[in-house]
C-alpha positions in Angstrom: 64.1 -87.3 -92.2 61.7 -84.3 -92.6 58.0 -85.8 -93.1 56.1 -85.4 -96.2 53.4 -83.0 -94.4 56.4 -80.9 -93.3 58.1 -80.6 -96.4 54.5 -80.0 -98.2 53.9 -76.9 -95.6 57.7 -75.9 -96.4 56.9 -75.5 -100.2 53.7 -73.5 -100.1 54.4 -71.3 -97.2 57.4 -69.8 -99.7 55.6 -69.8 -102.8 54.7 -66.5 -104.2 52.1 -65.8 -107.4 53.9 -64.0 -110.1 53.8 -60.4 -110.2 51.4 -59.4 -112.8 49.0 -60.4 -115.0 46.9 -60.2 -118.4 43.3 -59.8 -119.4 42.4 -62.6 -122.2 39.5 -63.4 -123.8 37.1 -66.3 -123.0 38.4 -68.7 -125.7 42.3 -68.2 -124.5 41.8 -68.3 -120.5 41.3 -72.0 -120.5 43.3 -73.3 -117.5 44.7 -70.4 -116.7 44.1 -68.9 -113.0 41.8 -65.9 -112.4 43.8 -63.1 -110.7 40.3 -61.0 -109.4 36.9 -62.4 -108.6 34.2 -62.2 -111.1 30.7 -60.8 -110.2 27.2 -61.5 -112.1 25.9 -58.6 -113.7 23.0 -60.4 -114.8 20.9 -63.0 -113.1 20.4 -66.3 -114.6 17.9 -66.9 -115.6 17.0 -63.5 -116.0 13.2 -64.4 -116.0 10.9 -66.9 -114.6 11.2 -69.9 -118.0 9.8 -73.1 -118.8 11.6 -76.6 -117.6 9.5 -78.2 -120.5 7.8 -78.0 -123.7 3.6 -77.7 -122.6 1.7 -75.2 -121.6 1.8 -72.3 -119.0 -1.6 -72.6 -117.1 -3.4 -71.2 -113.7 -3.5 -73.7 -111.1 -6.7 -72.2 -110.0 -8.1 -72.5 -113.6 -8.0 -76.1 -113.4 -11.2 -78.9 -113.3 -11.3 -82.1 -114.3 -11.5 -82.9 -117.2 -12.3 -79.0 -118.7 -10.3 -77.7 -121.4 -8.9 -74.6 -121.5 -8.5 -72.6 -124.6 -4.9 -71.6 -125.7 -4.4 -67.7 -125.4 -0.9 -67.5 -126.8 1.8 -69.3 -128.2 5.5 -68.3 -126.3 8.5 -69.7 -128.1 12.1 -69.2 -126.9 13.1 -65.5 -127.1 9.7 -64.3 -127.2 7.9 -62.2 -125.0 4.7 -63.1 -123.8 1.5 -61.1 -122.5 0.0 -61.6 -119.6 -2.2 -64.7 -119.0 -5.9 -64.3 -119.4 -7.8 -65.9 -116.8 -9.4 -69.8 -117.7 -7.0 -70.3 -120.7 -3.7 -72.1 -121.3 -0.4 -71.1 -123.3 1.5 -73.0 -125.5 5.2 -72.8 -124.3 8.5 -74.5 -125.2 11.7 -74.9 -123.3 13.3 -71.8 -122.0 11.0 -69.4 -122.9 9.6 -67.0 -120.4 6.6 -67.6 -118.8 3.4 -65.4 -119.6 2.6 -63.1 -116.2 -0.5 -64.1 -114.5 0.8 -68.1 -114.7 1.9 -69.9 -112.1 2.8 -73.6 -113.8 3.7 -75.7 -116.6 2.4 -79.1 -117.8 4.7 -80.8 -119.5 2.6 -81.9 -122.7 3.0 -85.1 -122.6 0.2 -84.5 -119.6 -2.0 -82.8 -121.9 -4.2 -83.2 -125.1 -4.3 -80.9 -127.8 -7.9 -80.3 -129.2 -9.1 -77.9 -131.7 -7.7 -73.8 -130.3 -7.8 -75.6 -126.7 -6.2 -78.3 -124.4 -7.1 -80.2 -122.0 -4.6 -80.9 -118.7 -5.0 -84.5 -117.5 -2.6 -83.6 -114.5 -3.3 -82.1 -111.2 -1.0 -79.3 -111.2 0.9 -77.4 -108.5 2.5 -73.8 -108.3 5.8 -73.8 -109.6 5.7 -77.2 -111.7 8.3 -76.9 -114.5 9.2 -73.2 -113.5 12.9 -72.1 -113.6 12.7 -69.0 -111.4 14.8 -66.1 -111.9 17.6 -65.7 -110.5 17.7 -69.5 -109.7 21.3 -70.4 -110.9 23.1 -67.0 -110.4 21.7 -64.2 -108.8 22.9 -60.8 -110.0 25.5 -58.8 -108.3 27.1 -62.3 -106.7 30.5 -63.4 -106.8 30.3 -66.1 -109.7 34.0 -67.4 -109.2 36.8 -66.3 -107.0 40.2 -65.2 -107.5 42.4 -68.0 -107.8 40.1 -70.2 -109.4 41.8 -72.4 -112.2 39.4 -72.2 -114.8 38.3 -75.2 -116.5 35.9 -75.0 -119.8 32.6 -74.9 -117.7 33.8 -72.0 -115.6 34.1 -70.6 -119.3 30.8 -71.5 -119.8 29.6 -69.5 -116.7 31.1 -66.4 -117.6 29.5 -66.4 -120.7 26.1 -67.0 -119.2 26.5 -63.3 -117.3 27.7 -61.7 -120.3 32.0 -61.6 -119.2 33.5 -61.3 -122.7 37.1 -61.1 -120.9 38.8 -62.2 -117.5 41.9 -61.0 -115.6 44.2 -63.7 -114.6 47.6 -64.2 -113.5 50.6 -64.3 -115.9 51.7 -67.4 -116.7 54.9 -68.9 -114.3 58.0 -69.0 -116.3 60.1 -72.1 -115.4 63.6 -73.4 -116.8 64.6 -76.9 -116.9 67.4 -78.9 -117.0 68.7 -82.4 -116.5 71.7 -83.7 -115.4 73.9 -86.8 -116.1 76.6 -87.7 -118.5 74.8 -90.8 -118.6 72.0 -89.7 -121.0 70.7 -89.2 -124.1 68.6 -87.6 -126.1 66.0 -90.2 -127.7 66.7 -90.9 -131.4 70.5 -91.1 -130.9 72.8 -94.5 -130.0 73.2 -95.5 -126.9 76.8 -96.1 -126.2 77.8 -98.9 -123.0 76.3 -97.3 -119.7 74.0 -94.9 -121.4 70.5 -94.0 -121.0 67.6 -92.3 -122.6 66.5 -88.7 -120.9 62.8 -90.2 -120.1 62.5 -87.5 -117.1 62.4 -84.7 -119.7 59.6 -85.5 -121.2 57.3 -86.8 -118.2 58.5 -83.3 -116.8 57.8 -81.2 -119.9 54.4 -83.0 -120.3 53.5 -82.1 -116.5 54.5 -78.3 -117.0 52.8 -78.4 -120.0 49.8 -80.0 -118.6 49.7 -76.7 -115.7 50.4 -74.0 -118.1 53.6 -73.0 -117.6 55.8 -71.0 -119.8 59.0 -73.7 -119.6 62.8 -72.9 -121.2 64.5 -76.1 -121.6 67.7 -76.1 -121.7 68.3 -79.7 -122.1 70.8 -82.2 -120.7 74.3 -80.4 -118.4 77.0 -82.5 -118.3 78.2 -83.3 -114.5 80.7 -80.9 -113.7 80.4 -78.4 -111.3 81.7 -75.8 -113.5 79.3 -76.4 -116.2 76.0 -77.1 -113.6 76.7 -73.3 -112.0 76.7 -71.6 -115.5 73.4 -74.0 -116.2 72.3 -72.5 -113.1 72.4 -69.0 -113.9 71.0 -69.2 -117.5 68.5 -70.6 -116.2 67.6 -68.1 -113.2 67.6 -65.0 -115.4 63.9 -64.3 -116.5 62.4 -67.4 -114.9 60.2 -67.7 -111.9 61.5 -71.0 -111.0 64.2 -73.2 -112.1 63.6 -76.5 -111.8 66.2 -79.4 -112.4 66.3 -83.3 -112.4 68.9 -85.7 -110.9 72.4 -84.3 -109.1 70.6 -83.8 -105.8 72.0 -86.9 -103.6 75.0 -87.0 -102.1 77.2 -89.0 -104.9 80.8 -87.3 -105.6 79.0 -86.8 -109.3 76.2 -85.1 -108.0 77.0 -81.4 -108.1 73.4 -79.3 -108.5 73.7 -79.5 -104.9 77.3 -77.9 -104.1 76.3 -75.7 -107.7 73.3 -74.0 -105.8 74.9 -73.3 -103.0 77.4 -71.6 -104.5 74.8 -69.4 -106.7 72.3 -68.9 -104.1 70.7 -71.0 -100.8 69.4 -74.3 -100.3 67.6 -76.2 -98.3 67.8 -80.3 -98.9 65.7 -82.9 -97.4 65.5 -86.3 -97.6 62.3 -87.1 -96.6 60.4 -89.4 -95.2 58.7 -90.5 -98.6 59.1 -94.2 -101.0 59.5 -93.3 -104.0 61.6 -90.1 -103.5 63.5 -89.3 -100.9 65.7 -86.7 -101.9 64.9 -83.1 -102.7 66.5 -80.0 -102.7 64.6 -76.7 -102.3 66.5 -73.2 -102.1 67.2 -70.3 -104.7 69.6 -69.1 -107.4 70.0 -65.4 -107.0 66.3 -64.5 -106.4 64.9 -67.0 -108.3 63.7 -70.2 -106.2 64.7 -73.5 -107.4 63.6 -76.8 -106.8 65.5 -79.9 -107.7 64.0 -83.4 -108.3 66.3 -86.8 -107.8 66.7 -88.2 -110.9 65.6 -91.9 -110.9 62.7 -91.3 -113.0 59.6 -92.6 -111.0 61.3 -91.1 -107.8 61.1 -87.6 -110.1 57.5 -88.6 -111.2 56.0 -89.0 -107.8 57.8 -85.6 -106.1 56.5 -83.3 -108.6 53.1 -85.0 -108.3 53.2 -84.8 -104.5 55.5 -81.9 -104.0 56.3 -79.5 -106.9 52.9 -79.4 -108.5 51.8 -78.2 -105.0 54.0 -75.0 -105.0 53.9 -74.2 -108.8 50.0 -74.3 -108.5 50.4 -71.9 -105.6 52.5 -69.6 -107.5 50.4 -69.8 -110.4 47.7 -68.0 -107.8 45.6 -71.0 -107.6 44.3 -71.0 -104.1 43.4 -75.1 -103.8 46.7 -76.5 -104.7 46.7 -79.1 -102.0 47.2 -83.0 -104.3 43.0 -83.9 -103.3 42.9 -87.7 -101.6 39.7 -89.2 -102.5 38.5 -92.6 -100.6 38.7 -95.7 -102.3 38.5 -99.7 -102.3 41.7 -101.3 -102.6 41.5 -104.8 -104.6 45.1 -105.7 -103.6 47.2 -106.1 -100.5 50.3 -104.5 -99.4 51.5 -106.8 -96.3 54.8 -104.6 -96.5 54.4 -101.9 -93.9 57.2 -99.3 -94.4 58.6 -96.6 -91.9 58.1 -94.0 -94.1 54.8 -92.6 -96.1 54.8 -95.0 -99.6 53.3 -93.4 -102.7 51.5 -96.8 -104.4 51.1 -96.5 -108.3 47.3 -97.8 -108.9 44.6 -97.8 -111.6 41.1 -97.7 -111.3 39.0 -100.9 -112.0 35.3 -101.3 -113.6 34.0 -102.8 -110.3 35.3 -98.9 -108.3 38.1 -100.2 -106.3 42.3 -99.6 -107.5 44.0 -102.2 -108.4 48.1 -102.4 -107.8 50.6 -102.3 -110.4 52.6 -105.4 -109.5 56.0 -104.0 -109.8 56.5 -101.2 -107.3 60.1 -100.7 -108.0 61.5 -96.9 -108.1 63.1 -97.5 -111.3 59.9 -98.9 -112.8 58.4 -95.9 -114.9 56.0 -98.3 -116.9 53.9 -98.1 -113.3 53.5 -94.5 -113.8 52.4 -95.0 -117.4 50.0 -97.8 -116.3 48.3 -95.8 -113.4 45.8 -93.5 -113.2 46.7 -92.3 -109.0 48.7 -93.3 -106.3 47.3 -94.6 -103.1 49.4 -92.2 -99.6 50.3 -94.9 -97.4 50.8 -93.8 -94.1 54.0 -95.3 -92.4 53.9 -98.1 -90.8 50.5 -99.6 -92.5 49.6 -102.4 -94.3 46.8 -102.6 -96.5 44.6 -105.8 -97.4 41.9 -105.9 -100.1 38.7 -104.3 -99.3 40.7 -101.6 -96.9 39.8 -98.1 -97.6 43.1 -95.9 -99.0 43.8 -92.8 -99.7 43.4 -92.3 -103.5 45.2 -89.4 -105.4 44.4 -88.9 -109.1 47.1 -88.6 -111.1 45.7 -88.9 -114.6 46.7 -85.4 -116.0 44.6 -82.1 -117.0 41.3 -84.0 -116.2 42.9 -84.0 -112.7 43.9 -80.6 -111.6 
C-alpha cells in the first residue's frame, strides 16, 4: 500500500492553480486567495502617536514634584505644534505626538491642576510612543501571493489604504455520488436503502473552501450511466470529484468509468479510516474519487483532497497543520498502517477520544473537533503527546 506521505506528495505535485483571476473589493475577498503580493504604500502608523490618554512631555523637563504648564491640547486627527520647552500636552490615544516630545505619561500618573500638571512618574524616552512605521513600514510586502485571506488580513489592507485585491478565480468542481443504495433525505427509505449523508459533509467542506461546486446528484451504478456522469461533469470544471464506486466490488464502476474517459491512478493506502482512493483525469480535467463509506470519505478529503484543492486554489500552505497535544485517552491498539483518531478538545487542553472509532460511525466526525495522525505501529496512553489536526471547519483553514 502506498503510504499516506506518498500519496500526500502525489496530490500536490499535480495540482495546478486555475488559470485566471478577478480583482474584488475588500468586503467580497473574504477567504478567497491572493493571486499577487500586496505592498504598503503607507507606513502604519504613519506618525509617531500616543499608546495612552495623558500628556506628551520632555524627559529632560522633568523634577520632582514641579508642574508643568499645558501648552496644547492634541486630540485624535489633529495636528499638533511643536513642544515648547518646560511644558506638557494634553494628548489622547492615537493622536500624533507634538515635535520636540519625547514621552507620554499615561494620566492616571499625573494630576491635573489649574492650566498645568504635575507628573508623579519618572519618565523615560519613548514611554507610550507608537513610532512610525512600527507595524508596517511603507513600501514592504504586507501579504504574499497565495495567502488565504481571512477578515484580519482584510483589516490590514485597509490600514495601507488597498480598496481592491487580485486573487485567483475561484476552482470550479462537480460532484457526484454513487450507489443505487441511496437516497435523497426527505424521501422513504425502501429495504436496503440509505440516506446520501456524504453529499452534504462534502458540499459543506467545498463550501467551507470557496469553491464553485456543480452537483449533479446521486448516478445510479452502471457503467454506462457513471461514464456519461463523468463527462458532464468534466466539461467546465477544474476538478471532478465523486464519492463511493472506487473499490474493487463488481458494482463499483467509477473506476473502470475513468479509465475509459481518461487516466487513473488508484491507491489503497496505507491509512484507517480510508483506504481506497482513486486519482487520475477525465479528458483534461483531473478527478479525484473518495470511497464511499461516509467517515472513510470524511477523513480523505480532510487529509488528502483538501490538500490539493487548496493548492489549486493558489494557496501556498496547504499542507493539514499538526499541532501538539495531551491525549486524555489510550489507544493500546497499535495498527500497521497510519490511523486518523476522531478527538475533541477538553477544558483542561488535552483531546479526548470518541469511544466508537468505527469507519461507519459519522456521529465521531460530528462529535470532533480534529483527528489525532497515528503513526503505524504506535500505541498511545493518556498523557502521551499526539499529533493534533484541527478539523473544526472555516475557523481551521
Amino acid at each position: 500500500m502506498l503510504s499516506y506521505e506518498d500519496a500526500l506528495t502525489t496530490l500536490l505535485e499535480a495540482a495546478r492553480p486555475p488559470a485566471g483571476g478577478e480583482t474584488l473589493d475588500l468586503t467580497a475577498a473574504r477567504g478567497r486567495v491572493l493571486a499577487v503580493p500586496v505592498r504598503a504604500g503607507v507606513a502604519v502608523p504613519p506618525a509617531d502617536n500616543s499608546a495612552m490618554d495623558g500628556y506628551a512631555i520632555r524627559c529632560a523637563d522633568l523634577a520632582e514634584g514641579t508642574p508643568l504648564p499645558v501648552s496644547q491640547r492634541v486630540p485624535a486627527g489633529a495636528l499638533p505644534e511643536p513642544l515648547r520647552p518646560g511644558s506638557a500636552a494634553r494628548i489622547f490615544t492615537g493622536a500624533p505626538v507634538p515635535p520636540g516630545a519625547d514621552a507620554v505619561v499615561m494620566q492616571e500618573r499625573c494630576e491635573a491642576l489649574d492650566g498645568a500638571v504635575r507628573v508623579n512618574h519618572a519618565a523615560r524616552p519613548g514611554d507610550n510612543i507608537r513610532r512610525a512605521g512600527e507595524d508596517i513600514a511603507a513600501g514592504s510586502e504586507l501579504i504574499a501571493a497565495g495567502t488565504r485571506l481571512a477578515s484580519a488580513h482584510l483589516g490590514l489592507l485597509a490600514s495601507v489604504g488597498v480598496a481592491r485585491v487580485e486573487v485567483f478565480a475561484r476552482l470550479r468542481v462537480a460532484v457526484f455520488f454513487t450507489g443505487d443504495e441511496l437516497v435523497t433525505p426527505g424521501a422513504p427509505l425502501a429495504p436496503g436503502q440509505i440516506y446520501n449523508s456524504n453529499r452534504y459533509v462534502l458540499r459543506g467542506l467545498l463550501d467551507e473552501l470557496g469553491c464553485e461546486v456543480t452537483d449533479l446528484g446521486i448516478v445510479r451504478d452502471g457503467l454506462a450511466e457513471t461514464r456519461a456522469a463523468l463527462r458532464r461533469a468534466a466539461g467546465g470544471h477544474d476538478l471532478v470529484l465523486t464519492c463511493g464506486g472506487v473499490s474493487v466490488g463488481e458494482e463499483d464502476h467509477v473506476k473502470t468509468a475513468v479509465l475509459a474517459e481518461g487516466a487513473l491512478d488508484s491507491w489503497r493506502i496505507a491509512i484507517r479510516p480510508g483506504k481506497p482512493l482513486a486519482f487520475g483525469r477525465v479528458g483534461d480535467t483531473p478527478f479525484i474519487g473518495l470511497p464511499g463509506n461516509p467517515v472513510s470519505s470524511y477523513v480523505t478529503f480532510q487529509m488528502l483532497a483538501r490538500a490539493y484543492i487548496r493548492r489549486c486554489q493558489g494557496e501556498c500552505d496547504a499542507l493539514p497543520r499538526a499541532l501538539v497535544a495531551r491525549a486524555d485517552f489510550d489507544w493500546p491498539r497499535a495498527a500497521p498502517v497510519r490511523e486518523f483518531l476522531r478527538v475533541r478538545r477538553n477544558a483542561a487542553g488535552g483531546l479526548d477520544l470518541f469511544p466508537h472509532q468505527g469507519s461507519g460511525v459519522l456521529s465521531a466526525c460530528a462529535w470532533a473537533d480534529g483527528l489525532v495522525s497515528n503513526p503505524p505501529g504506535q500505541t498511545i496512553a493518556a498523557g502521551d503527546l499526539v499529533h493534533y489536526i484541527p478539523t473544526g471547519g472555516p475557523a481551521c483553514l
